[in-house]
Backbone as CSV, one residue per row, in Angstrom:
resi,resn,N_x,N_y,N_z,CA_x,CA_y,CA_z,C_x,C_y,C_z
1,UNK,181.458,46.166,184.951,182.626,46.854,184.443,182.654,48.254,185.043
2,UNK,183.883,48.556,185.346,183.816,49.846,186.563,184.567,51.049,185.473
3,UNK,183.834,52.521,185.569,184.194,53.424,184.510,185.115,54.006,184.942
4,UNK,186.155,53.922,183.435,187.200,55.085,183.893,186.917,56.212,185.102
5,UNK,188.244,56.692,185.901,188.286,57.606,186.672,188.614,58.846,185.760
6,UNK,187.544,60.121,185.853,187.575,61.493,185.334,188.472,62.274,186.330
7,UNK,189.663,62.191,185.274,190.745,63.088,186.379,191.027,64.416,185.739
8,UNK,190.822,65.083,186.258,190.808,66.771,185.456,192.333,66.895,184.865
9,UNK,192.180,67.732,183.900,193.397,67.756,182.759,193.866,68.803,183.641
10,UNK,195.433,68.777,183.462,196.637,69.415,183.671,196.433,70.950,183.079
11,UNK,196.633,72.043,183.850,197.111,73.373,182.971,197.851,72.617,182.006
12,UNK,198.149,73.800,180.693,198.895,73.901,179.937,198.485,75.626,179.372
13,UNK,199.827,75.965,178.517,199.930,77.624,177.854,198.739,77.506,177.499
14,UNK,198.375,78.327,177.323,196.798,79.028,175.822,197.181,78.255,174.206
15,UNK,196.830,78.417,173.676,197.363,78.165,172.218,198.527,79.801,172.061
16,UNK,197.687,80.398,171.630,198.468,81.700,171.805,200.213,81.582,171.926
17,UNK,200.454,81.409,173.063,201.890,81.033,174.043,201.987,79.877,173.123
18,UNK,201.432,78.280,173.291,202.468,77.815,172.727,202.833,77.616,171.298
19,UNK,202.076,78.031,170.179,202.631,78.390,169.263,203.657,79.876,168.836
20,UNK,203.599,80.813,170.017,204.698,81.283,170.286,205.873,80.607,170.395
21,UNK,205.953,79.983,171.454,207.094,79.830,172.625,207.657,78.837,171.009
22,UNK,206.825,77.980,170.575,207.359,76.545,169.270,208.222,77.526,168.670
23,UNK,207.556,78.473,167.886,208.236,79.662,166.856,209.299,79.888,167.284
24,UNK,209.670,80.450,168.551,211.009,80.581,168.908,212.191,79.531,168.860
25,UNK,211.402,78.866,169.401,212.305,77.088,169.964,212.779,76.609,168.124
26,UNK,211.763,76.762,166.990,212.344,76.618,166.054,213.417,77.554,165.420
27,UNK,212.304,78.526,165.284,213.049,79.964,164.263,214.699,80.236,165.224
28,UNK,214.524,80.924,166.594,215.404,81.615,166.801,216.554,80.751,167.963
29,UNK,216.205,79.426,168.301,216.985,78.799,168.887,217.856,77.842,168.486
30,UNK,217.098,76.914,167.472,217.405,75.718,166.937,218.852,75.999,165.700
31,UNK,218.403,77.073,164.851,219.714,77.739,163.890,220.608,77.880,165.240
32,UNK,221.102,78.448,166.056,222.247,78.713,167.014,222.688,77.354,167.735
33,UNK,221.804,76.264,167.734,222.544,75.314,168.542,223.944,74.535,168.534
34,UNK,224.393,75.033,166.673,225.901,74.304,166.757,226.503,75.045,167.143
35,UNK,226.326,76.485,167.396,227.305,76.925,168.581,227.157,77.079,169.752
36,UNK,226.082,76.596,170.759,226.224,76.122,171.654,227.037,74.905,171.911
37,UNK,226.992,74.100,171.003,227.719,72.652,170.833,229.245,72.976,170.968
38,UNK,229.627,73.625,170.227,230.579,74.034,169.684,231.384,74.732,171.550
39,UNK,231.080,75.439,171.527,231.151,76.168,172.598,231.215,75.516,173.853
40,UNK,230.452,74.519,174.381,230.006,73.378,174.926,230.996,72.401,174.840
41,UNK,231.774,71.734,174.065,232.509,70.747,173.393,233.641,71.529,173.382
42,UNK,233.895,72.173,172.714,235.148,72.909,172.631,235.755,74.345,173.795
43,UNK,234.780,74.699,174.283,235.068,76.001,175.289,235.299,77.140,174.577
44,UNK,235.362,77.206,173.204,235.484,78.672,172.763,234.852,78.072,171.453
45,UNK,234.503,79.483,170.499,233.989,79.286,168.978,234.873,79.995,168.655
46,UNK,235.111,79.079,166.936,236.191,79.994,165.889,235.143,80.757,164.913
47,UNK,236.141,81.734,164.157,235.567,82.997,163.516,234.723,82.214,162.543
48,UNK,235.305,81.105,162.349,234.945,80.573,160.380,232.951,80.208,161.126
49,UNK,232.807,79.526,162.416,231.871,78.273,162.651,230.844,80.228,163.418
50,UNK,231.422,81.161,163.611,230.528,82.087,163.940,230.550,82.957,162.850
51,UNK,230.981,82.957,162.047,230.492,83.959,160.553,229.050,83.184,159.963
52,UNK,229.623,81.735,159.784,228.934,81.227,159.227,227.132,81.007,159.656
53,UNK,227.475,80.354,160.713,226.170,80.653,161.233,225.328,82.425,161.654
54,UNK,226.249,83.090,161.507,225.415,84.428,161.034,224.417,84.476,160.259
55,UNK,225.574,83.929,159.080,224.665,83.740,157.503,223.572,83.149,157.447
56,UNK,223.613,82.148,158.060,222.347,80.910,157.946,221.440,81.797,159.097
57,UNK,222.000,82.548,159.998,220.934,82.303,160.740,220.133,83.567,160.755
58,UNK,221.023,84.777,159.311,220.228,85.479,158.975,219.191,85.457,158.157
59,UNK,219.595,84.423,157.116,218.396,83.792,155.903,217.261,82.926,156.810
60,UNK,217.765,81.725,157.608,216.190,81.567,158.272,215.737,82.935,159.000
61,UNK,216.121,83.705,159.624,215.049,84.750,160.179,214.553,85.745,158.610
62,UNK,215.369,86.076,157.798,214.889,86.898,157.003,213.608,86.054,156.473
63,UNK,214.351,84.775,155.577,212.976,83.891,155.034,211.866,83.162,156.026
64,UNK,211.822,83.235,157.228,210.679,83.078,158.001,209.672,84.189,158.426
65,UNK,210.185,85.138,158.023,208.934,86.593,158.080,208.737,86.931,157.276
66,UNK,207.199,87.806,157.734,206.156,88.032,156.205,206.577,89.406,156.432
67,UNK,207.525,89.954,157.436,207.648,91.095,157.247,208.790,91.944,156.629
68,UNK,208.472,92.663,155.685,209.296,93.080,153.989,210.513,93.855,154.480
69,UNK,210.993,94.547,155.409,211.885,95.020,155.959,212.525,93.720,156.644
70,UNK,212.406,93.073,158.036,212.694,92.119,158.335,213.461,91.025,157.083
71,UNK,212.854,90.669,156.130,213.126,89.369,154.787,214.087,90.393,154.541
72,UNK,214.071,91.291,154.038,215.108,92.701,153.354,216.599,92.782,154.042
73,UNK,216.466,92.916,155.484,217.758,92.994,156.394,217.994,91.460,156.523
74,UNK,217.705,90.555,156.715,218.089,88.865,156.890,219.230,88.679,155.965
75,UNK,218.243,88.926,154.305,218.983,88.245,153.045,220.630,89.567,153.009
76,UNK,220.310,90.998,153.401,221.163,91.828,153.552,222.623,91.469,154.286
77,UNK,221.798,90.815,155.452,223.088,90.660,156.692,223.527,88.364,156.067
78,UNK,222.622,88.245,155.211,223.370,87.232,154.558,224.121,86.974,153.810
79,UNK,224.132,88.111,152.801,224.819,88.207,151.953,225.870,88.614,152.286
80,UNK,226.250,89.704,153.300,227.138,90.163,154.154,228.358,89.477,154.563
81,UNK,227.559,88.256,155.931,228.010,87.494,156.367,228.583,85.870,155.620
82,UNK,228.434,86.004,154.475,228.488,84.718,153.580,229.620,85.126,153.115
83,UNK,229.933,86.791,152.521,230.991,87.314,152.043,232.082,86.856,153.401
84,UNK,231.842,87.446,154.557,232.518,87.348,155.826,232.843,86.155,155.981
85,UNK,232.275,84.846,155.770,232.724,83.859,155.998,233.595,83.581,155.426
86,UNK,233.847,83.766,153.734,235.131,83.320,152.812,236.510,84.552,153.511
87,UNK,236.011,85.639,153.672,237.217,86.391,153.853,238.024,85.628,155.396
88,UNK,237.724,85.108,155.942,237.468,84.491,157.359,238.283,83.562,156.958
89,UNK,237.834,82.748,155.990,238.582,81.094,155.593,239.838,81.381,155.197
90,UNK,240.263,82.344,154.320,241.202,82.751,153.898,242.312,83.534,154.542
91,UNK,242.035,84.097,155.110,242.683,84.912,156.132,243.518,84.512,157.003
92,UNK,244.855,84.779,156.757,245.842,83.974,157.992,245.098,84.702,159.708
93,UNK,244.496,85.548,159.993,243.838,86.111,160.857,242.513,87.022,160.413
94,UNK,241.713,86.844,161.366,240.382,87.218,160.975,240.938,88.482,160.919
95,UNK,239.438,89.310,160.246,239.513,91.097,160.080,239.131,91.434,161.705
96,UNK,239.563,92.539,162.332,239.011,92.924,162.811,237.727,93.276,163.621
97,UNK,237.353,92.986,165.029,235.850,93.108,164.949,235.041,92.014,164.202
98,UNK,235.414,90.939,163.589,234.540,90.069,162.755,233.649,89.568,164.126
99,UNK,234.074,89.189,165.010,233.332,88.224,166.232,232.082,88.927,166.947
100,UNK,232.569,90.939,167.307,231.794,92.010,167.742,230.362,91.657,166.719
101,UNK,230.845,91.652,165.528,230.013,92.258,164.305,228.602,91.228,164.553
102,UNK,229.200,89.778,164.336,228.760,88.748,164.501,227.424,88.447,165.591
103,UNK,227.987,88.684,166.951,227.309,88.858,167.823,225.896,90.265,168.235
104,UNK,226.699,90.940,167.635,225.543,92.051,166.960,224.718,91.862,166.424
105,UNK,224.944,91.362,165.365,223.851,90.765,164.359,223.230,89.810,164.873
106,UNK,223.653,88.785,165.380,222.911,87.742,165.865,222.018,88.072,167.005
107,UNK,222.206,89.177,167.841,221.515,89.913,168.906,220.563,90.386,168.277
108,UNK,220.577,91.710,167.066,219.645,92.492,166.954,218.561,91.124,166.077
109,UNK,219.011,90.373,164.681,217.885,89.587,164.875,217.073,88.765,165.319
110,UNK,217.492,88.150,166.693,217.295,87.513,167.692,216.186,88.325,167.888
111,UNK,216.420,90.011,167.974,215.639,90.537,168.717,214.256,90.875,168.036
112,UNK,214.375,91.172,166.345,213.901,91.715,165.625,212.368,90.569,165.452
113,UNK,213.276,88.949,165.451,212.757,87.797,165.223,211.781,87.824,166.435
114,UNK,212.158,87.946,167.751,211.249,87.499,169.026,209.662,88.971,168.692
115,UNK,210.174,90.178,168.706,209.089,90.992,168.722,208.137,90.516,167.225
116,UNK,208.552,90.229,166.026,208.083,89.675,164.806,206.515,88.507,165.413
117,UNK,207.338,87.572,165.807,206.962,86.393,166.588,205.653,86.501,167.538
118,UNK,205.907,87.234,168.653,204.975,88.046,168.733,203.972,88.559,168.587
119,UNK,203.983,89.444,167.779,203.347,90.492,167.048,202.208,89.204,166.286
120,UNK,203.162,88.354,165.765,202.496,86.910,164.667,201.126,85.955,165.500
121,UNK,201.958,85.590,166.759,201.402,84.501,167.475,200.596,84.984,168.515
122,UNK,200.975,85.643,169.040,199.838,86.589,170.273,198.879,87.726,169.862
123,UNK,199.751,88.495,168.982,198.619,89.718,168.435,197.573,89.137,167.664
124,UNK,197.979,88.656,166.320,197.476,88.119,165.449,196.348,86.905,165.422
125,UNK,197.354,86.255,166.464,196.475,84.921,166.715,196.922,83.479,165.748
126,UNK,198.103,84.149,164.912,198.463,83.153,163.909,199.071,81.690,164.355
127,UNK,198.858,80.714,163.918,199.172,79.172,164.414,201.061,79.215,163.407
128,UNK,201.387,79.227,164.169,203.002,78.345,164.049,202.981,76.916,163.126
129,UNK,202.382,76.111,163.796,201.924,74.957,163.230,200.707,74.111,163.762
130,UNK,199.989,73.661,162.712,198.350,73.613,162.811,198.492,71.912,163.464
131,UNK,198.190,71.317,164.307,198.144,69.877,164.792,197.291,69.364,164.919
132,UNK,195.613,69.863,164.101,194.450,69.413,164.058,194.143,69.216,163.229
């Protein structure tokens, strides 16, 4: 009987990286994908389908960090944007700036979320999710 061939394993990230890179791919990508869809499918997004996902996609970043400012501004810019969404539905035309606002927000916690992340998975050393 002839022994398996020892074929050297493939690179792959550190742990480090890829429980980073997961964190992102969940936390800060996966909430935005119906408006890629959206966007994708349709060629433009409406106010109601980008308020909304503000909201949501300020509560997963607020409620996915341990950090008390971060959770503080999420549930802030949710409550915000949840208000924004009904005024939105109702509205024979959006307010003003609702789309600017939107994209703002979704930028700065995008941004707030990636350095968080970070700070979590590379500094720290913390596991995203444990697969052992």
């Amino acid at each position: 009987m002839s022994q398996p061939k020892s074929w050297p394993r493939a690179p792959r990230p550190s742990e480090e990286w890829q429980h980073f890179i997961l964190s992102l791919l969940y936390v800060s990508l996966l909430p935005l994908l119906p408006l890629g869809l959206e966007l994708w499918l349709k060629g433009t997004l409406t106010d109601q389908s980008l308020t909304l996902t503000t909201a949501i996609y300020s509560v997963t970043v607020g409620a996915s960090s341990k950090d008390r400012l971060l959770f503080g501004v999420g549930i802030l810019f949710a409550i915000v944007f949840s208000s924004a969404f009904g005024v939105v539905l109702k509205a024979p035309t959006p307010p003003d700036n609702t789309r600017a606002a939107c994209f703002v927000v979704l930028t700065i916690l995008t941004a707030l979320n990636v350095t968080d992340r970070w700070n979590r998975h590379m500094v720290e050393n913390e596991k995203f999710w444990d697969f052992k």
